[in-house]
Structures are given as C-alpha cells and as structure tokens.
C-alpha positions in Angstrom: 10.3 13.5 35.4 12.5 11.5 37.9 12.0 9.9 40.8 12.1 13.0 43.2 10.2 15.2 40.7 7.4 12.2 41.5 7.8 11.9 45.1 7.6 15.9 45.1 4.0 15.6 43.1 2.5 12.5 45.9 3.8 14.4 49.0 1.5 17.7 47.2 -1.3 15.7 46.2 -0.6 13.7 50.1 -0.5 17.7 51.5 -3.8 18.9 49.5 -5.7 16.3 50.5 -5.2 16.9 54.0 -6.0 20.1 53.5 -8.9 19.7 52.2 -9.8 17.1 54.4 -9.2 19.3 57.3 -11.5 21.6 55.6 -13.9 19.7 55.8 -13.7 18.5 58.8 -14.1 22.3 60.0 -17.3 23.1 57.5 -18.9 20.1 59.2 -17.7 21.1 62.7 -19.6 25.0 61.8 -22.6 23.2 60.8 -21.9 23.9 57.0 -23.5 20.2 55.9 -26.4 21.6 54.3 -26.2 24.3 51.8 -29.0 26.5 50.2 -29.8 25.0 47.0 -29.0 21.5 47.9 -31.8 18.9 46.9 -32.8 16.5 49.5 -35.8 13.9 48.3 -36.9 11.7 50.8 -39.0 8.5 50.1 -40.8 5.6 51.6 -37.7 3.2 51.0 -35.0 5.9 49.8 -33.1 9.4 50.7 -31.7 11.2 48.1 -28.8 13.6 48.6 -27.7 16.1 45.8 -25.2 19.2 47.1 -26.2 21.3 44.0 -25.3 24.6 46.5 -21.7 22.4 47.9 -20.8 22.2 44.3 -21.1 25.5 43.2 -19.2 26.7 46.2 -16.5 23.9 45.3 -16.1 25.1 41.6 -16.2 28.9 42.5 -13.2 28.2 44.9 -11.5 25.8 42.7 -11.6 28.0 39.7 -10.2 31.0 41.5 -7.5 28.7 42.8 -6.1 27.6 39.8 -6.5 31.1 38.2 -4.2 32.1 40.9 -1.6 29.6 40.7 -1.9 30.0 36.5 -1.3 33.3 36.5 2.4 34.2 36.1 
C-alpha cells in the first residue's frame, strides 16, 4: 500500500467518524441518551454509567454494516 492508498484509508476513517459523530450528535439532540436496559447506580460519593441497551444497538448496527459491505 502507497502513500495515496494511505491517505485514501485516513480521509475514510476522517469521513466515518464524522459520521458517526454527527450521529450522535442527532441521537442526543432526539433525546436518545438513555436507552432501555442501560444500568445507572447511583451512590453517596459515586454515579455509575453502563449503556448495556447503547451497546446492543451499536453492535446490531455494526454487524449489519459490515455484512453489507462483506458481501460481494
């Protein structure tokens, strides 16, 4: 791989971050922050933040992406 096959593969990782990024930005926008199945503990002196219910919906997406794109 050259020097343009590299600067090809940063500009798509550059582009798919804002992407996802802009994403984001939207779900937090709709109110999307909080997910069923996300685990909130909160404590005298500590909060504790797991998005069990962000993470499935991140794999579940992810996975059908990359079957897409893997499929030829």
């Amino acid at each position: 791989m050259g020097l343009e096959g590299v600067a090809k593969l940063v500009l798509g990782i550059g582009v798919g971050l804002l992407v996802l990024g802009g994403l984001l930005y939207l779900a937090a926008k709709l109110g999307w922050t909080r997910l069923p199945g996300d685990f909130v503990y909160r404590g005298k002196n500590v909060t504790v933040y797991i998005p069990i219910g962000l993470m499935v919906v991140v794999s579940v997406v992810g996975s059908l992406i990359l079957y897409l794109f893997s499929r030829r």
